[in-house]
N, C-alpha and C positions, 0 to 999 in steps of 0.2 A: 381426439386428445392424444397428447403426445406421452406414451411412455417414459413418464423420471428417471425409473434404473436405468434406460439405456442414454439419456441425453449426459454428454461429459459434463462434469464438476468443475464449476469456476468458484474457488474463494478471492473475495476482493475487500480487503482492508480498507477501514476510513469511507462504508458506503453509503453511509446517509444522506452525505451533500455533494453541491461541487463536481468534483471530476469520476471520486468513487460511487456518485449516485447515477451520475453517465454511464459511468462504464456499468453498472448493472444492468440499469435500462436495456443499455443496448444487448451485452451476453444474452439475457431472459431473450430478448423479440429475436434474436438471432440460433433459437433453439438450446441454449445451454442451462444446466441446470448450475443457475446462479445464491450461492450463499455470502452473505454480506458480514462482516463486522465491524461494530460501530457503538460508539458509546450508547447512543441511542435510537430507537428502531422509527422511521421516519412514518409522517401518517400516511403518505400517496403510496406505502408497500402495497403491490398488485400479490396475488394468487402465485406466480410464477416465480415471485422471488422472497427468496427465505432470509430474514434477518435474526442477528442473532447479536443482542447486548455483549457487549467486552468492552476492558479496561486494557488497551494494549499494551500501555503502561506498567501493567500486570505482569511478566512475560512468564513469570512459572503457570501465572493462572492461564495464560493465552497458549502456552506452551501443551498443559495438558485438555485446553477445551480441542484446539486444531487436531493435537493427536486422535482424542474421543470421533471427531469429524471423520479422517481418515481410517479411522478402523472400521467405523462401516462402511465406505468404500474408499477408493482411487480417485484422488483427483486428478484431473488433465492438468488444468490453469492458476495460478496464482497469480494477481495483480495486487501489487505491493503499493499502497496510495494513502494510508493514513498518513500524518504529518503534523508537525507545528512548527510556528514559526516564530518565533521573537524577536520583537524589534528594535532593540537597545543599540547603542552606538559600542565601538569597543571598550571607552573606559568605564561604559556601564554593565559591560556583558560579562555575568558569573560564572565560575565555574557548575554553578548548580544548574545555570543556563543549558550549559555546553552537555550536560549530562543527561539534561531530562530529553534534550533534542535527542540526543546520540542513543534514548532509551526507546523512545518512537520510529524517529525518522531513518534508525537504522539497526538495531540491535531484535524491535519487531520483527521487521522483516526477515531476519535470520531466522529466529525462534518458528516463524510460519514456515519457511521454507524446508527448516532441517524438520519440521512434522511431517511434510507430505511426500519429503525425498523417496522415501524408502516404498511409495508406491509408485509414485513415479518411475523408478528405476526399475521397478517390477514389471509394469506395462511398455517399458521401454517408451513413454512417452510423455511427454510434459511441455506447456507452455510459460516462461514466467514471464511476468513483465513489470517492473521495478518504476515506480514513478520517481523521478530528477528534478530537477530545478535549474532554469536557464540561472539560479542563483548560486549553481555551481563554479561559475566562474570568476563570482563575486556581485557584492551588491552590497552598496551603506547599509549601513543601520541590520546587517543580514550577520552577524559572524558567525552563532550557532547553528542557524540555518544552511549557511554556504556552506559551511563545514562539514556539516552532516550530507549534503544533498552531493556532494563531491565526494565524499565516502559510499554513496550508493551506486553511482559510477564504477570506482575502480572495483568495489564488490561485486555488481552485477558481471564485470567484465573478467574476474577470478571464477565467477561462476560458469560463466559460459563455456570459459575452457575446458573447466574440471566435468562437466554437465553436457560436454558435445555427444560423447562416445554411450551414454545411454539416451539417445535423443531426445535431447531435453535441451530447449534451446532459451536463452534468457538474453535479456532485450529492457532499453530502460528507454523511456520518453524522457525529454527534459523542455518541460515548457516553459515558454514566456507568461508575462501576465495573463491570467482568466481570470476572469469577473466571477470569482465565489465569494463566496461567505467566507472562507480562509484571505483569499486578497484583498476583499475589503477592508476586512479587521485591521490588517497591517500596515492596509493604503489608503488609508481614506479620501473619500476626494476633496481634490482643494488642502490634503496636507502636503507642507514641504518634500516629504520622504517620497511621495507619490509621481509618479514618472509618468 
C-alpha cells in the first residue's frame, strides 16, 4: 500500500461528474493523492479518492475550507474544472447571468489558487491546469459562458508568467464538445442550439 503523506496533492474542482470525475479517476490510478470538490460527493468514490462537499459559489466559504486543506499540507496540482453554463441568447442574458458565471467559472478558480499559492511557492513547485472552453472563442446561445471561459485563458496565461520563476507552471485545456452531464443539459439532442 502506497504511503498518502508522501504521494503529491492534487485538488480538482467540479469532481463529481464529467471531465472533473476523469480527471480524478485518472490522478488517484496514476499514484496521486487526489481531493475532489464538488457540490456533491458521487456514489462510485473509490478508497483512493477523497471528496469533499462545497458550494464554490461560496468563495469566502471555499476560500477558507482550501486554506484549512493546505495547512495541513502542500499541494503540488490544482485542476480548475467546475463550471456552468447558460444557455440564453443575448437579449435574454442577465447581468445576474454574467455574474453568477464570472463567480464559478472564474473568480473560484482565483480564490483555489491564491489558497495553495503560498505552498506551492514554498516547495518551489506546482502544477495548475485551468479548464477552458473551445466556447472561448464564441458560441450562440453561449455569452456568459464564452465570456467567462475566455477570461480563464487570458488569467491562466497572467499566471504563468507571474508563476514561471517559482516553478509552477499553469496550462489551460479548452475543449470542444464532451458528452457530459454539463453538455447535455445545454445540448440536447435534436435541439436547434445542438451542433
Amino acid at each position: 500500500m502506497t504511503d498518502s503523506s508522501r504521494q503529491p496533492r492534487v485538488l480538482v474542482t467540479g469532481a463529481s461528474r464529467g471531465i472533473g470525475r476523469a480527471t480524478m479517476r485518472y490522478l488517484a490510478d496514476k499514484g496521486y493523492q487526489t481531493i475532489g470538490l464538488a457540490r456533491s460527493i458521487p456514489a462510485d468514490a473509490r478508497a483512493d479518492e477523497q471528496f469533499i462537499a462545497c458550494d464554490l459559489m461560496d468563495l469566502d466559504g471555499t476560500r477558507a475550507l482550501v486554506s484549512d486543506l493546505a495547512a495541513q499540507a502542500p499541494f503540488y496540482g490544482l485542476v480548475n474544472n467546475a463550471a456552468l453554463a447558460h444557455t440564453t441568447d443575448l437579449a435574454h442574458t442577465s447581468v445576474a447571468d454574467m455574474n453568477e458565471a464570472m463567480a464559478l467559472n472564474v473568480n473560484a478558480c482565483l480564490v483555489c489558487m491564491q489558497a495553495l499559492l503560498p505552498g506551492m511557492r514554498q516547495a518551489r513547485a506546482g502544477r495548475v491546469v485551468n479548464i477552458s472552453s473551445r466556447a472561448a472563442l464564441g458560441k450562440p446561445n453561449r455569452t456568459a459562458y464564452s465570456a467567462t471561459k475566455a477570461a480563464v485563458i487570458g488569467m491562466s496565461r497572467t499566471w504563468a508568467l507571474e508563476l514561471a520563476t517559482d516553478q509552477i507552471t499553469v496550462n489551460v485545456i479548452a475543449p470542444g464538445p464532451v458528452a457530459t452531464e454539463l453538455f447535455k443539459t445545454a445540448s440536447p439532442p435534436g435541439a436547434p442550439q445542438t451542433e
